[in-house]
N, C-alpha and C positions, 0 to 999 in steps of 0.2 A: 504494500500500500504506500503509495508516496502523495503527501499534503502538499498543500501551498496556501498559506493562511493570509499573505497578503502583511500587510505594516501589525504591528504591534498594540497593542490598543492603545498606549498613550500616544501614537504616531498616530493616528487617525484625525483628519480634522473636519471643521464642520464641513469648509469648501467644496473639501473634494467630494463627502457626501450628499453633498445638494446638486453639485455639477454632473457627480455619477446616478441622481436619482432626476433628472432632466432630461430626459429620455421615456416612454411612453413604454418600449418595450421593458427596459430597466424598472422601470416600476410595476410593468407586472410580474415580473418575477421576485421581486421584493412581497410582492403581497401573494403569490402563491405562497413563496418559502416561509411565509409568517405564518400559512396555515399550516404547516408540516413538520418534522424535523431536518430533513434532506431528501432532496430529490436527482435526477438523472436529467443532464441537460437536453436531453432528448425531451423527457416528461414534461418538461417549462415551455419550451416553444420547439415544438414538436414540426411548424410548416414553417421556421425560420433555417437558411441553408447554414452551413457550419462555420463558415470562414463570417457570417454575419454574426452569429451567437458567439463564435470565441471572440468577436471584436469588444461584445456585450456584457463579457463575464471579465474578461481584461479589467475594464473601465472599471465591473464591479469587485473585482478584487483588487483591484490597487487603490483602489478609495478607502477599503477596510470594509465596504459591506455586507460582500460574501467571502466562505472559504471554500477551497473546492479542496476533492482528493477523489485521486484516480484509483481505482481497484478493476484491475483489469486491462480490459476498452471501455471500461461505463467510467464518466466522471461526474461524482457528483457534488451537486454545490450543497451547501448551508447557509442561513443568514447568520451573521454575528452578530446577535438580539443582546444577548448579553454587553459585549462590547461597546454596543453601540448605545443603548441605556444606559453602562455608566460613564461613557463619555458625554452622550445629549440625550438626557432623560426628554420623554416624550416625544421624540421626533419619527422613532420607529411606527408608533401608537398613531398617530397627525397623516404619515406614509399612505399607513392599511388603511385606516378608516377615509381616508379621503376624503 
């Protein structure tokens, strides 16, 4: 199994999380992952091509929003809720409910 979690939680900042959450596609995947624990970037946007979604998960994992880890050929992502709540309480909660 090899991870990639992306900045550190005190490296995370608000910017990048607003800049990475400014995108239509990027936020739905933020509000899938909030309904689940981790899912398979197939699962998330299943009619988007690959070289579009790793542009998508890029963006969201270097922000600090998601982490991924490859097990296999499936890679799948997670939100960093925790993270991300105790860096910016309530912005996760603001994200989903919309």
């Amino acid at each position: 199994m090899e991870n990639d979690e992306g900045p550190a939680r005190g490296d995370i900042t608000i910017e990048a999380v607003l800049a990475a959450l400014d995108h239509p596609l990027r936020l739905r995947v933020v509000r899938a992952l909030a309904a689940t624990r981790e899912m398979t970037c197939q699962e998330i946007l299943p009619e988007v091509t690959k070289s579009t979604a790793s542009h998508h998960w890029k963006v969201l994992r270097e922000a600090g929003v998601v982490e991924q880890r490859r097990e296999g050929r499936y890679l799948y992502l997670r939100l960093r809720r925790d993270d991300l709540d105790s860096r910016f309480p309530g912005v996760v909660d603001a994200v989903v409910l919309g």
